[in-house]
N, CA, C and O of each residue as an XYZ file, in Angstrom:
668
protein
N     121.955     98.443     24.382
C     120.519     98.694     24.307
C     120.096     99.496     25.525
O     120.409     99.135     26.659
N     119.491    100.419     25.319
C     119.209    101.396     26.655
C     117.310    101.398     26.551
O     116.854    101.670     25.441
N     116.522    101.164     27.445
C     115.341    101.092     27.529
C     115.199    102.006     28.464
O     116.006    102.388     29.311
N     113.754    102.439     28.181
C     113.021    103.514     28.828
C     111.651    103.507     29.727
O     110.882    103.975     28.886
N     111.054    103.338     30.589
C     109.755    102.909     30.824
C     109.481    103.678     31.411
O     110.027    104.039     32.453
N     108.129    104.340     30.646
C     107.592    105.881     31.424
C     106.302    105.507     32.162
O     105.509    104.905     31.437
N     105.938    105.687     33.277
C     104.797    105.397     33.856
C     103.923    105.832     34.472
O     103.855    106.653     33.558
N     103.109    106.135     35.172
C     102.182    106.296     36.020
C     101.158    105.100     36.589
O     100.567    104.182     36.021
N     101.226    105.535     37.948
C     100.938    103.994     38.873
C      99.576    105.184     39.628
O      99.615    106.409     39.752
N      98.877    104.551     39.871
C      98.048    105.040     40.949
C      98.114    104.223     42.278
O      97.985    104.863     43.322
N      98.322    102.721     42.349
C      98.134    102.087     43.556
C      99.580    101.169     43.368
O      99.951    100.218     44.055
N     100.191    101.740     42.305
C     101.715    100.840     42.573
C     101.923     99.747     41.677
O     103.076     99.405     41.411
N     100.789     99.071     41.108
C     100.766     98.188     40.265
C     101.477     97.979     39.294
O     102.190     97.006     39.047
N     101.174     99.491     38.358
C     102.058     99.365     37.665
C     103.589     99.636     37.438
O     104.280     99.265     36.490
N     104.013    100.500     38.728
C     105.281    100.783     38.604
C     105.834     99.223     39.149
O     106.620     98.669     38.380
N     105.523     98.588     40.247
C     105.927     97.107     40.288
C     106.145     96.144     38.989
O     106.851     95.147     39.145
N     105.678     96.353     37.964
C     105.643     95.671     36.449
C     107.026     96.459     35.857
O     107.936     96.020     35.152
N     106.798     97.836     36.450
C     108.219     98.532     35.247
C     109.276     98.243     36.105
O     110.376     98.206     35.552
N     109.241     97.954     37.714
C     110.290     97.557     38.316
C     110.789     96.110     37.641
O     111.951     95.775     37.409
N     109.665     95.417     37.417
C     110.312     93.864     37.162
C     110.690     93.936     36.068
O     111.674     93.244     35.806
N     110.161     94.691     35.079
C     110.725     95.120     33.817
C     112.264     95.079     33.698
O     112.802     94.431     32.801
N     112.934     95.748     34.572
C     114.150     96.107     34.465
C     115.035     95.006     34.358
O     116.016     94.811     33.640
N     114.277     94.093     35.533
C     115.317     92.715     35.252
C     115.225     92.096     34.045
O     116.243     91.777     33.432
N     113.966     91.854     33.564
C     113.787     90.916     32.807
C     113.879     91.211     31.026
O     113.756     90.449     30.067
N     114.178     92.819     31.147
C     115.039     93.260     29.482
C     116.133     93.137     29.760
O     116.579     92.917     30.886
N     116.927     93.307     28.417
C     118.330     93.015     28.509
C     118.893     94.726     27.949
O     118.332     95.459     27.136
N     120.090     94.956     28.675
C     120.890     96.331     28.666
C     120.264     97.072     29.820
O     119.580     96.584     30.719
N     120.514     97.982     29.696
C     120.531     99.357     30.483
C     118.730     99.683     30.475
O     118.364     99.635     29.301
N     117.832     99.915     31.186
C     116.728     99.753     31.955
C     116.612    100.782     32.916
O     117.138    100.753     34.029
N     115.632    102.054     32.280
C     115.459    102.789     33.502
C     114.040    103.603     33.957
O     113.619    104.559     33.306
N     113.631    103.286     34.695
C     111.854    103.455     34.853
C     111.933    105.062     35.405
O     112.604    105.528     36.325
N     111.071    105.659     34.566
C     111.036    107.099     34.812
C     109.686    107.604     34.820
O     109.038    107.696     33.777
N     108.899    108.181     36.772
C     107.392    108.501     36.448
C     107.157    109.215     35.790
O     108.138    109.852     35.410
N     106.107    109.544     35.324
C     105.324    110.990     34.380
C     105.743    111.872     34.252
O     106.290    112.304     33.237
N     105.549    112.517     35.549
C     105.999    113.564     36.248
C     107.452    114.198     35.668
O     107.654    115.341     35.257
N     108.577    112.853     35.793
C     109.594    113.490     35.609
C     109.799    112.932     34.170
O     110.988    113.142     33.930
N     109.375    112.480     33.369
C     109.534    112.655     32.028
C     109.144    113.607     31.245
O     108.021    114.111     31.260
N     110.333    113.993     30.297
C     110.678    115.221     29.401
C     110.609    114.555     27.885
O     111.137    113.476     27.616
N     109.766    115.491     26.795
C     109.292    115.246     25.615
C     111.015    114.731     24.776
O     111.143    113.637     24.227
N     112.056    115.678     24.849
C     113.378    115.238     24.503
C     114.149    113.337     24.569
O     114.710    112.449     23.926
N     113.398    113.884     26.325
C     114.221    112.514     26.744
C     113.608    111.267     25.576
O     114.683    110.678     25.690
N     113.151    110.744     24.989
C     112.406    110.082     23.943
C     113.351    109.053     23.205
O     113.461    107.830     23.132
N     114.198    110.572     22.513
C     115.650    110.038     21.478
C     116.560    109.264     22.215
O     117.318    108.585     21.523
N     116.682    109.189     23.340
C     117.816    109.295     23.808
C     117.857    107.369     24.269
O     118.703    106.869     25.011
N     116.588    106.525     23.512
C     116.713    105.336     23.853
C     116.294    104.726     22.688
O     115.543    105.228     21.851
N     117.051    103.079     22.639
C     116.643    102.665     21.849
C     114.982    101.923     21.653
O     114.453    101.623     20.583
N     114.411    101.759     23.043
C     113.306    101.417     23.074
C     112.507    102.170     24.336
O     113.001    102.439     25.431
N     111.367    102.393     23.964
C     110.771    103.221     24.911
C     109.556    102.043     25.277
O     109.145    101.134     24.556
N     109.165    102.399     26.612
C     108.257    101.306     26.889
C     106.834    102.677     27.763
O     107.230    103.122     28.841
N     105.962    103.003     27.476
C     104.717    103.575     28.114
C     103.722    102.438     28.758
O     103.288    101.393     28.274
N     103.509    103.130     30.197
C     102.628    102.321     30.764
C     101.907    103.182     31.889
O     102.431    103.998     32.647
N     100.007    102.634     31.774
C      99.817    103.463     32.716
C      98.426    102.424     32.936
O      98.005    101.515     32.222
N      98.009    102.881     34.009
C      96.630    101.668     34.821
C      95.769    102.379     34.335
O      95.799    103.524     33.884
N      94.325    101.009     34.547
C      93.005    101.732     33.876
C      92.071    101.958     35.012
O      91.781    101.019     35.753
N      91.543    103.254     35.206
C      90.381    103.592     36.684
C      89.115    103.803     35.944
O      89.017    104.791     35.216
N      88.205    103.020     36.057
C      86.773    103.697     35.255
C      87.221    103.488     33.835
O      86.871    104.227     32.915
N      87.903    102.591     33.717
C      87.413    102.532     31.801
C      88.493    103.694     31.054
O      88.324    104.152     29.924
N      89.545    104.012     31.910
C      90.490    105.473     30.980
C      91.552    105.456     32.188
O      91.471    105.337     33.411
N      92.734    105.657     31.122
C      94.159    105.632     31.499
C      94.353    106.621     32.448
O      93.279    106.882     32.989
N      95.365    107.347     32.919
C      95.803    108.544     33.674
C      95.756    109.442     32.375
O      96.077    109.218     31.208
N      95.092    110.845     33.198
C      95.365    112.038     31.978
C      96.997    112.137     31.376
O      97.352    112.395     30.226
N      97.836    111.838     32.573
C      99.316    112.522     32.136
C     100.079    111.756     31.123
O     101.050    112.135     30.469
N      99.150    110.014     31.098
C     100.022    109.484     30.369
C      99.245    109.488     28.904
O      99.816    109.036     27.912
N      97.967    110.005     28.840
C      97.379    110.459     27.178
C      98.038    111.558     27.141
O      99.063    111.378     26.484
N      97.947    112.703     27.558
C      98.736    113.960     27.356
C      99.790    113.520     26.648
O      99.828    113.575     25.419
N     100.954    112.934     27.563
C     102.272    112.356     27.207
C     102.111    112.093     25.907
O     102.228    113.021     25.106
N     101.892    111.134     25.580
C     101.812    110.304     24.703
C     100.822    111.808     23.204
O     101.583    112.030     22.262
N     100.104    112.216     23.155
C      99.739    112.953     22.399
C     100.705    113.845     22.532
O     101.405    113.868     21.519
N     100.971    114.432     23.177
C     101.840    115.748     22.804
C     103.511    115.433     22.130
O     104.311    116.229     21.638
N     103.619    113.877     22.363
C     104.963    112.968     21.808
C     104.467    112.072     20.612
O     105.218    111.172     20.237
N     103.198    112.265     19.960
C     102.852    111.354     19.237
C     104.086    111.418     17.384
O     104.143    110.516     16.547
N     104.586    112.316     17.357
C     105.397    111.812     15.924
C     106.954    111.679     16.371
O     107.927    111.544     15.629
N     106.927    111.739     17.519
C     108.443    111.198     17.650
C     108.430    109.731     18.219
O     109.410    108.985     18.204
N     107.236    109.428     18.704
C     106.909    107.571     18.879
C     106.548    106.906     17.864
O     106.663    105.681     17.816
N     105.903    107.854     16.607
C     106.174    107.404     15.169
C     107.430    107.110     14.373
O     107.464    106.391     13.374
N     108.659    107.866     15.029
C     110.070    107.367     14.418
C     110.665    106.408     15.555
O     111.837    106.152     15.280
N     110.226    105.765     16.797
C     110.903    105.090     16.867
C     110.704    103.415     17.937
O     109.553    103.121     18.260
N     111.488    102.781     18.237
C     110.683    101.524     18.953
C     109.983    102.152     20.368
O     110.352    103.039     21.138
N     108.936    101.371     20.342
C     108.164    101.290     21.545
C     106.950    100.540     21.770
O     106.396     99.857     20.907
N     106.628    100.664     22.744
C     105.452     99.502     23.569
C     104.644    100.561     24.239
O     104.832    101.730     24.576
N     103.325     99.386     24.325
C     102.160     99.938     25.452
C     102.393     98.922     26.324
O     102.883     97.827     26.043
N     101.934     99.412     27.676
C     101.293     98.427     28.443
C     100.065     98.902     29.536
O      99.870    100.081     29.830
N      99.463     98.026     29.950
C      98.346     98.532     30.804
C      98.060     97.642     31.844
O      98.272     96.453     31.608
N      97.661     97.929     32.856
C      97.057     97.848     33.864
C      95.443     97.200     34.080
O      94.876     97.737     33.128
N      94.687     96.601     34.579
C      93.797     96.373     34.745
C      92.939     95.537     35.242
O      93.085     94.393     34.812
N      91.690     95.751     36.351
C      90.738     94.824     36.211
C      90.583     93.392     35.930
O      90.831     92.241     36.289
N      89.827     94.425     34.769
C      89.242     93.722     33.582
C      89.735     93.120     32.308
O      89.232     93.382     31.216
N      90.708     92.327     32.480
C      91.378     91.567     31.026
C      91.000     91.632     29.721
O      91.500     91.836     28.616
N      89.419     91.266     30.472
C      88.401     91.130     28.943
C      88.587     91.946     28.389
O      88.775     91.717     27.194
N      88.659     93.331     28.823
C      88.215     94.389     27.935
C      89.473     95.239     27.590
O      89.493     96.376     27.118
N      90.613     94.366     27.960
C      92.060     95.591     27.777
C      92.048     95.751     26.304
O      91.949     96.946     26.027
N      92.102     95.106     25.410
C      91.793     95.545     23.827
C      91.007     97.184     23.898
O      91.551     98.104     23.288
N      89.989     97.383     24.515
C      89.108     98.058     24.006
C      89.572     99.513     24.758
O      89.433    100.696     24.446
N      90.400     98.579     26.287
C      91.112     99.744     27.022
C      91.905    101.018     26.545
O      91.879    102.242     26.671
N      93.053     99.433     25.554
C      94.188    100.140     25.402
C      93.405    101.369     24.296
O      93.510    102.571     24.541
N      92.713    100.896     23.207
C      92.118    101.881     22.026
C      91.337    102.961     22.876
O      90.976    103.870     22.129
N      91.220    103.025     23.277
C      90.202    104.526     24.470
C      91.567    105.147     24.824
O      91.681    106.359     24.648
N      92.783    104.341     25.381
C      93.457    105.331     25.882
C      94.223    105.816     25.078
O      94.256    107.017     25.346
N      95.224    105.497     23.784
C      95.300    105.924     22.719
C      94.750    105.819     21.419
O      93.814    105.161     20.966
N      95.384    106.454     21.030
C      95.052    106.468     19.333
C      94.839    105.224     18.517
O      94.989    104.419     19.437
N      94.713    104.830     17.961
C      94.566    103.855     16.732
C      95.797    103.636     16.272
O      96.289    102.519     16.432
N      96.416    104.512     15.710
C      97.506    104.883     14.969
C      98.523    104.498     15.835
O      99.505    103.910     15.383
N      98.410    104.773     17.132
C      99.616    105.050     18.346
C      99.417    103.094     18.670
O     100.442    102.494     18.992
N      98.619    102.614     18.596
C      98.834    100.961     19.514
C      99.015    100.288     18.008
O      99.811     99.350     17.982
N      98.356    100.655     16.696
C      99.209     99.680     15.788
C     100.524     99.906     15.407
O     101.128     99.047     14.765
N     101.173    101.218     15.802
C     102.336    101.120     15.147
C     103.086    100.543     16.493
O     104.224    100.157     16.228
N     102.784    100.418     17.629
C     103.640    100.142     18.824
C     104.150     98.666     18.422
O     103.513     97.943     17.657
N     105.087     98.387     18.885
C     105.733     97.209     18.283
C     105.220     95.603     19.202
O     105.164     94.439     18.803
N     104.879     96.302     20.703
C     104.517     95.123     21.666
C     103.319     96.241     22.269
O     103.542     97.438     22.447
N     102.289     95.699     22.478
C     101.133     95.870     23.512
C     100.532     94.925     24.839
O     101.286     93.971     25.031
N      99.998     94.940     25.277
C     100.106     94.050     26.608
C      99.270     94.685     27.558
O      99.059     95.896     27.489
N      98.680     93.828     28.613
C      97.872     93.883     29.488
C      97.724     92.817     30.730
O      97.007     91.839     30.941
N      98.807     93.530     31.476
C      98.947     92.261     33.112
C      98.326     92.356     33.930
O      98.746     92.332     35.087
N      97.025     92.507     33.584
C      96.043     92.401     34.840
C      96.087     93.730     35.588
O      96.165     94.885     35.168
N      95.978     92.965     37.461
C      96.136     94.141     38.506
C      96.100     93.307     40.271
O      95.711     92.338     40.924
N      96.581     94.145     40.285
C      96.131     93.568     41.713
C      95.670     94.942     42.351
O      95.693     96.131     42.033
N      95.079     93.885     43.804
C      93.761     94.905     44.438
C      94.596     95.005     45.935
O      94.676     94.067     46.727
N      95.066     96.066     46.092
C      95.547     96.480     47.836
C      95.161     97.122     48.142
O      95.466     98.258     47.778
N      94.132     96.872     49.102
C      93.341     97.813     49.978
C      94.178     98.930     50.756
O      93.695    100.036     50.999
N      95.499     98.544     51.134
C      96.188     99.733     51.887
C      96.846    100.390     50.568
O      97.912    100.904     50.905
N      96.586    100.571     49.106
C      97.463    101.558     48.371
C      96.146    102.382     47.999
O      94.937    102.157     47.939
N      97.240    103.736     47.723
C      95.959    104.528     46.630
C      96.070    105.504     47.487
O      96.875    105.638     48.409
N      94.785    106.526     46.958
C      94.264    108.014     48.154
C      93.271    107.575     48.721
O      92.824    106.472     48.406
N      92.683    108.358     49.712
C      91.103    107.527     50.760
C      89.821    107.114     49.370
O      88.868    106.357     49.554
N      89.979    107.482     48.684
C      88.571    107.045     47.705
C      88.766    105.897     47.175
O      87.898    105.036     47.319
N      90.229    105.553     46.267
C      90.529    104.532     45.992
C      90.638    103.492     46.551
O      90.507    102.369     46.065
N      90.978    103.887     48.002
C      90.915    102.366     48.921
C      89.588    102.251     49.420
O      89.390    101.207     50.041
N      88.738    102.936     49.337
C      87.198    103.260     49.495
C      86.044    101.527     48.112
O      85.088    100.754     48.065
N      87.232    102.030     47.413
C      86.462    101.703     46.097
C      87.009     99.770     45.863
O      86.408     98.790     45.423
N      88.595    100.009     46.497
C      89.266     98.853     46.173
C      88.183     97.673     47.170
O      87.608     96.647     46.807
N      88.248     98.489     48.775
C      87.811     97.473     49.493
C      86.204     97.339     49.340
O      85.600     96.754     50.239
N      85.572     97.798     48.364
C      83.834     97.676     47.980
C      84.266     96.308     47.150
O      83.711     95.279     47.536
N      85.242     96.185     46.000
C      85.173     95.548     45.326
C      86.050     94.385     45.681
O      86.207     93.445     44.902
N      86.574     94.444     46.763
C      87.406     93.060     47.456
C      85.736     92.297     48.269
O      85.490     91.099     48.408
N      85.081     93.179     48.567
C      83.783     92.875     49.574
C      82.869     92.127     48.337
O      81.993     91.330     48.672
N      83.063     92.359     47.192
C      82.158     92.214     45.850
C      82.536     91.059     45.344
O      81.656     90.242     45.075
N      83.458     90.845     45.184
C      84.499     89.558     44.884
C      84.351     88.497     45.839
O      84.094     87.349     45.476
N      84.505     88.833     47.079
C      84.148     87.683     48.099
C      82.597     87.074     48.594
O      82.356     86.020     49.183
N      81.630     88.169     48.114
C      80.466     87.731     47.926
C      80.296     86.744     46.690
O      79.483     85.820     46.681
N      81.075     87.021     45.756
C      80.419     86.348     44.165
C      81.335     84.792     44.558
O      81.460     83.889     43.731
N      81.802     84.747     45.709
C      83.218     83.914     45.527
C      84.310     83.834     44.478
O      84.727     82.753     44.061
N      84.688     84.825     44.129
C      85.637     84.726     43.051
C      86.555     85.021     43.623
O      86.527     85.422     44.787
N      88.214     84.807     42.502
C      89.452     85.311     43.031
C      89.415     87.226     42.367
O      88.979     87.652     41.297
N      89.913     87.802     43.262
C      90.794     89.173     43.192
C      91.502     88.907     41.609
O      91.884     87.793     41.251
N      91.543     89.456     41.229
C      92.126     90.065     39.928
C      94.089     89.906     40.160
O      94.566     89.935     41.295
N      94.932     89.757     38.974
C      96.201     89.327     39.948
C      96.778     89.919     38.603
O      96.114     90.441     37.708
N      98.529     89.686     38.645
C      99.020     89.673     37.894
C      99.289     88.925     36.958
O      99.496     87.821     37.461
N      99.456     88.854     35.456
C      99.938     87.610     34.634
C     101.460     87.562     34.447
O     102.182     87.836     33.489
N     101.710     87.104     35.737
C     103.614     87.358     35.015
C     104.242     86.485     34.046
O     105.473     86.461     34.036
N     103.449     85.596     33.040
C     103.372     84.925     32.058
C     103.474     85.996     31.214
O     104.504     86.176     30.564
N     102.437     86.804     31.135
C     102.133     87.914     29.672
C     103.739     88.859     30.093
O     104.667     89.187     29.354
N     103.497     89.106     31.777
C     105.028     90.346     31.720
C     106.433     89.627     31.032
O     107.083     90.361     30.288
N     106.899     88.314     31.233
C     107.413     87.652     30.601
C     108.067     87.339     29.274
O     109.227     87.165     28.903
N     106.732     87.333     28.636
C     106.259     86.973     26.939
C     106.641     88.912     26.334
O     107.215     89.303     25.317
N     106.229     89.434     27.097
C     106.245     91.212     26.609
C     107.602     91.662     26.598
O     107.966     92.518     25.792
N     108.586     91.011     27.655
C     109.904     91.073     27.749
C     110.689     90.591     26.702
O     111.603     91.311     26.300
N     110.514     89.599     26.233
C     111.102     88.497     25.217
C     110.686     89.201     24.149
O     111.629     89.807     23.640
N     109.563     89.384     23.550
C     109.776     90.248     22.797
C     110.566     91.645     22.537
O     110.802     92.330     21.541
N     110.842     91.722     23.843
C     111.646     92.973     23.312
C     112.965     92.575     23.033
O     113.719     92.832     22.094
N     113.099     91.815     24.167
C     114.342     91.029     23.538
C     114.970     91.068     22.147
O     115.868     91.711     21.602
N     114.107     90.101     21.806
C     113.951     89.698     20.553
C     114.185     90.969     19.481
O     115.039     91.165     18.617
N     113.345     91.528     19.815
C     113.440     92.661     18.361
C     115.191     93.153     19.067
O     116.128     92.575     18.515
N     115.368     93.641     19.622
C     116.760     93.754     19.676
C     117.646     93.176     19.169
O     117.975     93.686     18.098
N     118.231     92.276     19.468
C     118.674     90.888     19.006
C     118.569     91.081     17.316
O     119.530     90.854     16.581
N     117.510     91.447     16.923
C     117.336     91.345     15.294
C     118.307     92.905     14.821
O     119.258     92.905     14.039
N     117.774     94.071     15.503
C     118.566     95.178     15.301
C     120.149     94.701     15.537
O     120.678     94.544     14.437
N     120.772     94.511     16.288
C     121.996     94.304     16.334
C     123.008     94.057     14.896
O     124.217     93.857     15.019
């Protein structure tokens, strides 16, 4: 089984999820950013995994691009979403803004592990924005936003799983 996980991270979040990823599928596991992913490279696995964080309510341009300009060859074959975020509540509504309709029902696993908030990641605006809303959070007394490594877990096993059935 050879897996694929294409990503884009803005503050690291999510490439830390496709790092843990690696352990926690079974076979061959290899996390590849945006940047250096090629429309070809696609075939060349049995499961592809896309993932990218949500800023303002919308994914990274490179990973809609991606994903649209690859949309009928992710129609022939396994793959996953995953996302990044905030706001939990609203990753349903996330993931549908950042793709298609078509593109998250045919995906075989979808998912949404939260986020965490590091004031030292990002470019100067983002850590501008992170530490307003660490300051926002500690006024309301609430906790920071975190990871669910329950859901990263459960998203793994499923892939598992469907493997396991292909065999």
């Amino acid at each position: 089984m050879k897996t694929a996980i294409i990503y884009a991270s803005k503050t690291g979040t999510t490439k830390k999820i496709a790092k843990a990823l690696v352990d926690k599928i079974d076979g061959e596991v290899l996390t590849i950013p945006i940047a250096r992913a090629k429309s070809a490279c696609l075939l060349k696995y049995d499961f592809v995994i896309i993932a990218g964080s949500i800023h303002y309510g919308r994914i990274q341009g490179e990973i809609k691009s991606f994903v649209n300009k690859n949309y009928k060859t992710l129609q022939g074959i396994n793959y996953g979403l995953y996302i990044t975020c905030t706001n939990q509540g609203k990753a349903e509504e996330y993931l549908n803004k950042s793709f298609s309709e078509e593109i998250v029902k045919s995906a075989f696993v979808t998912a949404c592990f939260g986020a965490e908030i590091n004031p030292n990641k990002g470019d100067m605006i983002t850590k501008r924005i992170i530490n307003s809303n660490l300051k926002r959070f500690k006024k309301e007394n609430k906790e920071p936003p975190s990871i669910d490594w329950e859901l990263v877990d459960e998203f793994a096993d499923k892939i598992n799983k469907r493997t396991i059935k292909k065999k």
